[in-house]
Backbone bond lengths (Angstrom), bond angles and torsions (degrees), N, CA, C in turn:
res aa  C-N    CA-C-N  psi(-1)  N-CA   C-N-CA  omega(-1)  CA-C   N-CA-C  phi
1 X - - - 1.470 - - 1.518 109.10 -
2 X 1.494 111.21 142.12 1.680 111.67 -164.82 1.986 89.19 -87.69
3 X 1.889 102.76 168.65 1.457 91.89 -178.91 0.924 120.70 -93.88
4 X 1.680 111.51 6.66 1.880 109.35 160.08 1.842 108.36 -51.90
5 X 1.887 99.47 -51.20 1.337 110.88 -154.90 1.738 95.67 -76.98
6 X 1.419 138.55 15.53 1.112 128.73 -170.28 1.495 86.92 -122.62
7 X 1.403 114.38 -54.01 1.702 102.25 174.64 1.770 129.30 -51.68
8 X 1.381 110.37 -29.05 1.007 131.52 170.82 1.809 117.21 -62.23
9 X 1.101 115.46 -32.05 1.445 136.05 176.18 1.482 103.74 -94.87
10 X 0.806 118.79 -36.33 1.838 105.81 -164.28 1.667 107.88 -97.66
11 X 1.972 102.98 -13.40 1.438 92.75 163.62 1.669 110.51 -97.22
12 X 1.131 119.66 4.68 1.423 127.90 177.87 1.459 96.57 -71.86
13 X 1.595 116.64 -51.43 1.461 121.96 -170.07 1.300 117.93 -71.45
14 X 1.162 121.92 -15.05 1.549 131.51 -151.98 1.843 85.21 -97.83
15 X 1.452 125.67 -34.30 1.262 106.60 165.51 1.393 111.30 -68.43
16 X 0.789 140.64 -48.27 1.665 128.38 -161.20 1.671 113.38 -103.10
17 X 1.582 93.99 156.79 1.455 95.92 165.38 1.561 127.10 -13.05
18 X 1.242 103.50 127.06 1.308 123.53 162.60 1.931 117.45 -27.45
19 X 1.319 132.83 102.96 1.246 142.93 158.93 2.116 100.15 -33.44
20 X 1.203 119.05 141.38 1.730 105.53 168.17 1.722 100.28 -149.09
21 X 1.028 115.19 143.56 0.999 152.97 -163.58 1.859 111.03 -112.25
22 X 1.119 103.49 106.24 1.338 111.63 -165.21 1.480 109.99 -126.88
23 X 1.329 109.69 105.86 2.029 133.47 -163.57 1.719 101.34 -117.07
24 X 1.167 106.35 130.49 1.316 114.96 -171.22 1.901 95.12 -108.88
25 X 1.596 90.99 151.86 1.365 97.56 174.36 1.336 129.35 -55.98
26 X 1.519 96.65 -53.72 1.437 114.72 162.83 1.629 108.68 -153.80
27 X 1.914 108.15 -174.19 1.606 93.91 -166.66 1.280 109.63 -69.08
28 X 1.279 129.87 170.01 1.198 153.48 -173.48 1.241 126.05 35.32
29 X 1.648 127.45 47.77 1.228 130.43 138.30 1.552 140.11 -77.49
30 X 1.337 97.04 11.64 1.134 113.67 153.85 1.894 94.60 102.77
31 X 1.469 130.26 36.77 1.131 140.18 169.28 1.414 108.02 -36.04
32 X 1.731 125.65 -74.46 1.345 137.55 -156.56 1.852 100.99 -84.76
33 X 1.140 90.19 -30.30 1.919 94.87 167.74 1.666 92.96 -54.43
34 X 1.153 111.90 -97.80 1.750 114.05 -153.60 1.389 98.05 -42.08
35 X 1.123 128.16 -58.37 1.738 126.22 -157.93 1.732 122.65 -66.43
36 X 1.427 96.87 -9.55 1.940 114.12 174.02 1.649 91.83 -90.30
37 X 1.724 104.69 -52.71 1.996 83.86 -168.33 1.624 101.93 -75.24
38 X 0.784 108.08 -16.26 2.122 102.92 175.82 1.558 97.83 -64.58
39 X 1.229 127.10 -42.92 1.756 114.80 172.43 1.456 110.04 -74.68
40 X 1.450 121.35 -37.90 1.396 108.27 172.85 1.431 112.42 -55.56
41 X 0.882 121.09 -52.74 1.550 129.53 -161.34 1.720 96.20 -56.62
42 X 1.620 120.18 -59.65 1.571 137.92 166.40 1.629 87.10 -29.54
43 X 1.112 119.03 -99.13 1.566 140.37 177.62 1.694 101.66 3.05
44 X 1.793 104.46 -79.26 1.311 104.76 -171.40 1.372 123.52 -70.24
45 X 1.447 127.52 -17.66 1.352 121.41 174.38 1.726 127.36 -135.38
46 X 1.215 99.65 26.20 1.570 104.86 167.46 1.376 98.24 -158.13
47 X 1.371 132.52 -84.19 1.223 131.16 -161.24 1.339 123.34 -74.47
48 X 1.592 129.53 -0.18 1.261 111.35 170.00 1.560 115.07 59.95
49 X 1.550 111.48 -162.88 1.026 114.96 -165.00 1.588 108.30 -72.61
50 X 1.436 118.44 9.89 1.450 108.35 178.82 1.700 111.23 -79.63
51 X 1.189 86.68 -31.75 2.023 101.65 171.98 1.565 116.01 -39.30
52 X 1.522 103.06 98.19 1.650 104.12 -176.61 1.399 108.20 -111.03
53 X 1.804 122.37 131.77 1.392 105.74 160.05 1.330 97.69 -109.01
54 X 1.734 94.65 148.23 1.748 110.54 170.51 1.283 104.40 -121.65
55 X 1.593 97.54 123.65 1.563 103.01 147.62 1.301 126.05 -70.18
56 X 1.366 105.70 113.68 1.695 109.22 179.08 1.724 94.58 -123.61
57 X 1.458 121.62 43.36 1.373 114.32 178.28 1.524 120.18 -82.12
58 X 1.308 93.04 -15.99 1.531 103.39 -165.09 1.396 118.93 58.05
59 X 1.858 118.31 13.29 1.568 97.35 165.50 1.730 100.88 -127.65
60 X 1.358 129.63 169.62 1.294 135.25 167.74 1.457 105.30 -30.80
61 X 1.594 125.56 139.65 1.774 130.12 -161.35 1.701 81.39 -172.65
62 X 1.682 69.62 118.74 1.745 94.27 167.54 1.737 128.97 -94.87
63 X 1.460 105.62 7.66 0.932 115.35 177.90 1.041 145.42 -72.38
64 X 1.672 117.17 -0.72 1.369 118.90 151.74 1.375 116.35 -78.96
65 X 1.232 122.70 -23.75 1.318 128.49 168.57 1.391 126.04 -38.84
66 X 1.406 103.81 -51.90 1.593 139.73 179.57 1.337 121.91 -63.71
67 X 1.344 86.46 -44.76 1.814 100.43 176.23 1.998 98.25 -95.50
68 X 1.205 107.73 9.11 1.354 94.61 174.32 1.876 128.51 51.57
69 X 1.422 93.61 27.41 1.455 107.53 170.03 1.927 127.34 -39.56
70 X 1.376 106.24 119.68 1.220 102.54 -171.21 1.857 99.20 -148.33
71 X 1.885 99.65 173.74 1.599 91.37 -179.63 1.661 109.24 103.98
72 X 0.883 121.23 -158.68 1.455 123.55 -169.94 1.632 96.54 -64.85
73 X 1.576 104.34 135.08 1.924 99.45 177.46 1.593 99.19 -92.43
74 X 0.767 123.16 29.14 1.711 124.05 -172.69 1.565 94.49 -104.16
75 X 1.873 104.93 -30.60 1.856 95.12 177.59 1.603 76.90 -178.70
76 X 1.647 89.02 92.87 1.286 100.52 176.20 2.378 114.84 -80.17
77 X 1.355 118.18 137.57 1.498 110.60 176.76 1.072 103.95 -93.41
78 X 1.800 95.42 165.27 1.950 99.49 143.34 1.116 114.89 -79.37
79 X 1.378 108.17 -159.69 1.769 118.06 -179.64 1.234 92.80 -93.16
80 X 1.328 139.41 6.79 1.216 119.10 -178.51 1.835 121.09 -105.49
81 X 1.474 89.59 -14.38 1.798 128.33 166.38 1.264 115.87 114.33
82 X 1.289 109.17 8.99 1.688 116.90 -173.06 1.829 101.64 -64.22
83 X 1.229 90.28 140.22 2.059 109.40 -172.09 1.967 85.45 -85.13
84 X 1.035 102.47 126.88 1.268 106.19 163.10 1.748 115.99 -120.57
85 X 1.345 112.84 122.43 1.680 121.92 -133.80 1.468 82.25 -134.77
86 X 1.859 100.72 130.48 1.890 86.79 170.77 1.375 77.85 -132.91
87 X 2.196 103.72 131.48 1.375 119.78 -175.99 1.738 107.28 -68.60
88 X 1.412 100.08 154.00 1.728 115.77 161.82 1.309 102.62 -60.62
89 X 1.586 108.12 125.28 1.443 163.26 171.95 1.734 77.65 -35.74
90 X 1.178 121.50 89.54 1.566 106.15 139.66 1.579 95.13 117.15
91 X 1.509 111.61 0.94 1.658 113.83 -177.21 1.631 99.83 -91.59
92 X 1.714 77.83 154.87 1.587 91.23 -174.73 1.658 115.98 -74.18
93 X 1.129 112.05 -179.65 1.827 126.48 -165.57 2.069 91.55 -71.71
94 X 1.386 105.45 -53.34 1.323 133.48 173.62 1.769 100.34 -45.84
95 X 0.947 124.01 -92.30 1.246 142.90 -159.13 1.791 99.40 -56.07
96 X 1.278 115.74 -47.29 1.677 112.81 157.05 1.435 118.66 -29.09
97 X 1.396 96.64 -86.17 1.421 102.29 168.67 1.468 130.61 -23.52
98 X 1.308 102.81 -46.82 1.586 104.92 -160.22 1.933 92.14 -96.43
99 X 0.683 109.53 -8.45 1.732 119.38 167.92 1.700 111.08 -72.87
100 X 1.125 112.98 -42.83 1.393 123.04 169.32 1.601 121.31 -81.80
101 X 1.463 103.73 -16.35 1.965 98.10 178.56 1.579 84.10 -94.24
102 X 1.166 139.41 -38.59 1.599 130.88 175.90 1.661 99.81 -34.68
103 X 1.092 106.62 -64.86 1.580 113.14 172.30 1.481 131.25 -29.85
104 X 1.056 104.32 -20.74 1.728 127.87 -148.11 1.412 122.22 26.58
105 X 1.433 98.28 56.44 1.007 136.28 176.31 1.962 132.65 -112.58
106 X 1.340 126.72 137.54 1.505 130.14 -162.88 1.409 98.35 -87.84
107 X 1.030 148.50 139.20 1.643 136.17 153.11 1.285 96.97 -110.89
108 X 1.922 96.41 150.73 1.739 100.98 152.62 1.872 84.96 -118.93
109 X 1.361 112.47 136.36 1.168 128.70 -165.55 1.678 84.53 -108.20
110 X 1.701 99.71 130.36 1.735 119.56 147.18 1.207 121.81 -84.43
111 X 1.401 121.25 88.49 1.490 137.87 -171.21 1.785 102.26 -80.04
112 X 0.573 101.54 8.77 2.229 108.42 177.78 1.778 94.81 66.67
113 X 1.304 90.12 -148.79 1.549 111.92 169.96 1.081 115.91 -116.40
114 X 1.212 109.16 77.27 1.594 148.79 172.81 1.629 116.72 -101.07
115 X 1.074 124.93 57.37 1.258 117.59 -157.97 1.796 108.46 -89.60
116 X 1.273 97.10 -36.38 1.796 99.99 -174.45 1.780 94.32 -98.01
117 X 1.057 133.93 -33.78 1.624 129.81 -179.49 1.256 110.95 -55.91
118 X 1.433 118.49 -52.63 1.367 134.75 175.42 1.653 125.73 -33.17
119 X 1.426 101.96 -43.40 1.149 124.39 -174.00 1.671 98.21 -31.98
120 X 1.503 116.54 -80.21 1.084 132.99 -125.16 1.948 97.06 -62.42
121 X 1.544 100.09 -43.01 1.572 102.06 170.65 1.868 119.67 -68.46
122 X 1.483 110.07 -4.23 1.411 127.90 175.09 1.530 105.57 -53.83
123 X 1.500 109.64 -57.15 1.148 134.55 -142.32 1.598 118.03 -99.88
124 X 1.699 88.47 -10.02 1.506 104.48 -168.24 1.726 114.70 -75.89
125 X 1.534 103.70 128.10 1.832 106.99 179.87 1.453 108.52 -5.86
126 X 1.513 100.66 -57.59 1.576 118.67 -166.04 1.167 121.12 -29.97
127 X 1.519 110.51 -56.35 1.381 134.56 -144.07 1.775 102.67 -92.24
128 X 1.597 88.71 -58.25 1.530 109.23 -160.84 1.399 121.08 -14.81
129 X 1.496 138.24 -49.17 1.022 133.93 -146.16 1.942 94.94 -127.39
130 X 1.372 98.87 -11.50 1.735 99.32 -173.31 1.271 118.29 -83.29
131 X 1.689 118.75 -22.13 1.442 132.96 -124.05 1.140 98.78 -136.92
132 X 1.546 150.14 125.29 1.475 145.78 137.81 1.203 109.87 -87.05
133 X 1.275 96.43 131.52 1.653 115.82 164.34 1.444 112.58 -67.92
134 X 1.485 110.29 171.20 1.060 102.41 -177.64 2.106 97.26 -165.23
135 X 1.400 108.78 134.42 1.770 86.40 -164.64 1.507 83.88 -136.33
136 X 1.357 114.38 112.49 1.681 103.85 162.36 1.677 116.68 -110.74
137 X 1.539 77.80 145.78 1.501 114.67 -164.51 1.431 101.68 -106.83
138 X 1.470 112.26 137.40 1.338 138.60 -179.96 1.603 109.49 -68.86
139 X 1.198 143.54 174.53 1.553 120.77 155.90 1.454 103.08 -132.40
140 X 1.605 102.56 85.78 1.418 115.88 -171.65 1.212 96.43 -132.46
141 X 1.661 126.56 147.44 1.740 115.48 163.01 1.292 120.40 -56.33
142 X 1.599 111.37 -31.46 1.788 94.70 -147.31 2.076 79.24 -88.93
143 X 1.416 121.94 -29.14 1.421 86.17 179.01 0.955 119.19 -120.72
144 X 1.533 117.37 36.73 1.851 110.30 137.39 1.414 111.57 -83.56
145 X 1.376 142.09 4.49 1.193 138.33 178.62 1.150 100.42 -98.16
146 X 1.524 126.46 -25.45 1.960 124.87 -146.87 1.872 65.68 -95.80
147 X 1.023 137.60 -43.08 1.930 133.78 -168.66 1.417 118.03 -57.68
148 X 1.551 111.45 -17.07 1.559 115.70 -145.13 1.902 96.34 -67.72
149 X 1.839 96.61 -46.77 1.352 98.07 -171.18 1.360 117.83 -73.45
150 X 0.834 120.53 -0.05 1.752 142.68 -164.79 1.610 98.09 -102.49
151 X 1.188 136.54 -35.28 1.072 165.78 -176.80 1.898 99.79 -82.74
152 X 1.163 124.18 -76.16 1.141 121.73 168.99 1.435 130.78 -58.63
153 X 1.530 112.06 -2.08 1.419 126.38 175.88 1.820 90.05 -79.68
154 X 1.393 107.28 -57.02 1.480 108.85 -162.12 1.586 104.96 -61.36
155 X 1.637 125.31 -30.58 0.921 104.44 -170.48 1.323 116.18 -60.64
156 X 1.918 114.63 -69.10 1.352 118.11 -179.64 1.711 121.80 -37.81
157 X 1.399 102.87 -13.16 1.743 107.88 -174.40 1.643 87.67 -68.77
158 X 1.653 124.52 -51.65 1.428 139.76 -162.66 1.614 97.70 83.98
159 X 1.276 99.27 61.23 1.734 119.00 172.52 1.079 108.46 -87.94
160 X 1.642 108.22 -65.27 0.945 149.98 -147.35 1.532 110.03 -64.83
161 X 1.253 113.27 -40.18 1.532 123.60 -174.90 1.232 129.58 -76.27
162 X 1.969 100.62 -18.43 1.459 97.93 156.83 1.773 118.73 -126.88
163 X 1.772 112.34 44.44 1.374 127.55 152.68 1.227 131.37 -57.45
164 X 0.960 101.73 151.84 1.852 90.46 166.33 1.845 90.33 -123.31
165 X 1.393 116.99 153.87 1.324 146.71 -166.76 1.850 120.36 -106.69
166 X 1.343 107.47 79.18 1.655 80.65 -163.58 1.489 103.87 -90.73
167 X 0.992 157.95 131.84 1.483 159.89 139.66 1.733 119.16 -49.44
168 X 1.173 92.72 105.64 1.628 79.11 -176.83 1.314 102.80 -138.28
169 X 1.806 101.84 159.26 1.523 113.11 -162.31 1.436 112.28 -127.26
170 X 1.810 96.76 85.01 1.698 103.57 -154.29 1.617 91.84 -57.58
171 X 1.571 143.72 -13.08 1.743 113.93 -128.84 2.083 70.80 -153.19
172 X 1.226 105.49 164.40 1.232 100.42 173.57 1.573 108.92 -95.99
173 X 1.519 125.28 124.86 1.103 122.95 -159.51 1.944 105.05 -130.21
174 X 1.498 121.67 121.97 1.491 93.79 167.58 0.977 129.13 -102.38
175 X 1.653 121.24 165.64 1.722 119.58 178.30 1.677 88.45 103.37
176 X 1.452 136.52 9.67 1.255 96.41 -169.19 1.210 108.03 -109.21
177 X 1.446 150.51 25.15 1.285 159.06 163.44 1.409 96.17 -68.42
178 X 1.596 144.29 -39.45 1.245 130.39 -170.85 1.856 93.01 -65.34
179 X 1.255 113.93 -48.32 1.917 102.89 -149.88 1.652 94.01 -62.90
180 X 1.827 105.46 -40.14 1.298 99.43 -168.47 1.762 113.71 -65.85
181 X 0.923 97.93 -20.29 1.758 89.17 177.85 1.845 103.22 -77.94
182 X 0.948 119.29 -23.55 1.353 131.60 -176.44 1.536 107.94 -88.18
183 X 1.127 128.39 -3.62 1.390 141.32 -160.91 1.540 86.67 -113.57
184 X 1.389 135.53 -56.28 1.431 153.77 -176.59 1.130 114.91 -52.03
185 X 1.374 111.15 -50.10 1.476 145.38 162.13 1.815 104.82 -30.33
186 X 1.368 91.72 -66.05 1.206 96.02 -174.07 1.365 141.65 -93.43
187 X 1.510 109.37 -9.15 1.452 122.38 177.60 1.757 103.26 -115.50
188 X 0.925 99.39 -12.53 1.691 112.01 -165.23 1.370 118.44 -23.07
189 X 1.232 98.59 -64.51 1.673 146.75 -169.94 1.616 101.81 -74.74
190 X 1.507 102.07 -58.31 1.256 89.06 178.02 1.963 140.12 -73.39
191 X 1.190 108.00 9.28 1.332 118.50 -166.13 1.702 95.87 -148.35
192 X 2.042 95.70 166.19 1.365 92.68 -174.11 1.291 135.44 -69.46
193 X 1.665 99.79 -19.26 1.578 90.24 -166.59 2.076 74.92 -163.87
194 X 1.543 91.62 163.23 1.435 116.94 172.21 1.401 111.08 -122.05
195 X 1.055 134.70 137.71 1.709 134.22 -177.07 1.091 99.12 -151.47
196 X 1.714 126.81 128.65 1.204 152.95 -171.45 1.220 103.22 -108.13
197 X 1.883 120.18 131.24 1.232 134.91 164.21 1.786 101.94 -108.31
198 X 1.634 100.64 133.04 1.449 92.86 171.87 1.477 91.98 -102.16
199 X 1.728 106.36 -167.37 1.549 99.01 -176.13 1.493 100.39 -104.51
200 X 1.353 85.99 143.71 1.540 102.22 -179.21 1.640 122.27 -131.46
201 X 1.546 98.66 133.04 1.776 110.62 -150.35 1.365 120.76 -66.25
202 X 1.399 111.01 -12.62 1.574 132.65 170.08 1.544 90.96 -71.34
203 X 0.870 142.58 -88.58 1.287 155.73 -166.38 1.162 115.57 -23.47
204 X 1.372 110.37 -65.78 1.607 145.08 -170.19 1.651 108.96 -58.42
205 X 2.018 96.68 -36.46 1.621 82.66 169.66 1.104 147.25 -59.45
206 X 1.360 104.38 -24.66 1.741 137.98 177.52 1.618 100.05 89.20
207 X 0.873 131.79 13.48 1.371 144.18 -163.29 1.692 107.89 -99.06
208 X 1.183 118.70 176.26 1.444 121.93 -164.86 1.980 103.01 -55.76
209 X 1.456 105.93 150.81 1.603 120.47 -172.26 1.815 117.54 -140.05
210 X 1.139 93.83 14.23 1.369 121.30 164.88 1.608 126.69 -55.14
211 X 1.303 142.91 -171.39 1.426 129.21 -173.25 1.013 123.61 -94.93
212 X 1.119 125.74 1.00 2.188 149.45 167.56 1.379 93.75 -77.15
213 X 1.474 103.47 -54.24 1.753 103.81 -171.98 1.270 130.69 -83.60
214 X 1.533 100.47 -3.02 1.238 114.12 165.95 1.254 145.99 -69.97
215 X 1.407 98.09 -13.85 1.932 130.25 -118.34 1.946 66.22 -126.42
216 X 1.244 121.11 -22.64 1.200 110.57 -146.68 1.774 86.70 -102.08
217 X 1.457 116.28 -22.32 1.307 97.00 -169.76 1.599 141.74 -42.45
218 X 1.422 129.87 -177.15 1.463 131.90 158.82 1.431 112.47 -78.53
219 X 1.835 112.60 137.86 1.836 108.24 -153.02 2.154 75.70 -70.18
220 X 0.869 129.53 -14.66 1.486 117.18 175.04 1.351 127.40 -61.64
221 X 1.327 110.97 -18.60 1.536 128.36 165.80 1.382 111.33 -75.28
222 X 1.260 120.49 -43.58 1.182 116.45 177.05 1.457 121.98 -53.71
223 X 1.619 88.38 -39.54 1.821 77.57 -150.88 1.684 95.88 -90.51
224 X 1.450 112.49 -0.36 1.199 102.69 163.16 1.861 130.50 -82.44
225 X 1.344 90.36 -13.37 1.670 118.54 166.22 1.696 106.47 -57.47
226 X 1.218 97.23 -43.75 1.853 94.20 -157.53 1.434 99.11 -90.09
227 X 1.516 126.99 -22.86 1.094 136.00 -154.06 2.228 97.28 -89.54
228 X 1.506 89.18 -34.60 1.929 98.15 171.95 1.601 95.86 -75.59
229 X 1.625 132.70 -40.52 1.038 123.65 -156.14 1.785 106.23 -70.38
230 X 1.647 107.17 -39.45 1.103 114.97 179.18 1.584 133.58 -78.51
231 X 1.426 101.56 6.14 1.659 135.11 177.65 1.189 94.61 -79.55
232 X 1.188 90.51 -57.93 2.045 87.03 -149.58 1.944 114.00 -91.84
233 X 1.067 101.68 -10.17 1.396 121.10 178.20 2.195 105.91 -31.97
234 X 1.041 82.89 -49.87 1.434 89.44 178.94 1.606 116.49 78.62
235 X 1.292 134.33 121.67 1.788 144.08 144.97 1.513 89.79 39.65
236 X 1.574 115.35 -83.97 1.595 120.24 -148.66 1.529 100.86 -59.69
237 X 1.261 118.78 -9.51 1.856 105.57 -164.51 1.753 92.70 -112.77
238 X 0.859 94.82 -17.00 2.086 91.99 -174.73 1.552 95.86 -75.12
């Protein structure tokens, strides 16, 4: 992209909500889960149809399925208007992004479990001040420990300090309020914000996540919805 066409994009972005970037610890903590309802949620009460999620996981994602994507296949929505965007094969975290403000359009990008690769587009001029991160964490021992160093990569990057942390509890699990308070404990301080997912049975089915099924959630989902939505919003929207 030339730096007319990058200045042109990054003051497009600098009005609106914060772009976020959503890196999972590892697979299946529910990465492409949180980062589709963070655009739904965008979708249904501020951004409208500008609300884009991209898969940038680079693995098979059933989530247009889920959200029941339909309408133009070039950028198929939900019913709720969310842009559902699948990135070029091999494009950067950076270059996504700025593919979607061309659009005049918001993304929350599904970066997989990319936690140390990620970095480098984390950190980039581009991003820095437009973009919240966003890293969800499982609340399991063996992989909040397998995160710690992955975690200490982001700090010294100074990633880390303006993330937000979601904890989420794809499966119903007990005992886990001790790690998560111990999880809080330990990143708390260091990052912007902490946001707790409990488990929720819509979710858990693996089954459609669309706006019928939404309608169906726990009011605890919600308010943990608004509470990520209001994390990541970023300076220009407050």
């Amino acid at each position: 992209m030339s730096d007319t066409s990058v200045q042109g994009a990054t003051q497009q972005a600098a009005a609106m909500p914060h772009a976020v970037v959503v890196v999972g610890s590892a697979g299946g903590v529910g990465t492409s889960v949180i980062s589709a309802l963070l655009a739904e949620y965008r979708a249904a009460t501020t951004l409208g149809a500008a609300s884009w999620w991209v898969d940038a996981s680079g693995n098979d994602c059933d989530i247009e399925l889920r959200l029941q994507g339909r309408g133009d296949p070039s950028l198929l929505r939900s019913e709720l208007g969310t842009g559902l965007h699948l990135a070029a094969e091999g494009a950067s975290v950076v270059d996504t992004v700025e593919e979607v403000w061309g659009n005049g359009a918001v993304p929350v990008v599904d970066a997989g479990a990319r936690l140390l690769t990620s970095l480098a587009d984390l950190t980039d001029d581009v991003l820095v001040d437009k973009v919240t991160p966003v890293i969800v964490l499982n609340v399991r021992p063996d992989l909040l420990n397998r995160a710690r160093p992955f975690l200490s990569e982001w700090h010294k990057a100074g990633v880390l300090e303006r993330s937000v942390v979601v904890l989420n509890n794809p499966i119903p699990l007990p005992n886990q309020a001790s790690l998560r308070t111990l999880l809080i404990d330990t990143v708390g301080a260091s990052v912007a914000a902490v946001v707790g997912f409990d488990y929720e049975p819509v979710l858990g089915s693996g089954l459609a996540m669309g706006r019928v099924a939404q309608e169906k959630f726990l009011p605890a989902t919600w308010v943990s919805l608004q509470a990520l939505a209001q994390a990541t919003q970023g300076p220009a929207a407050q």
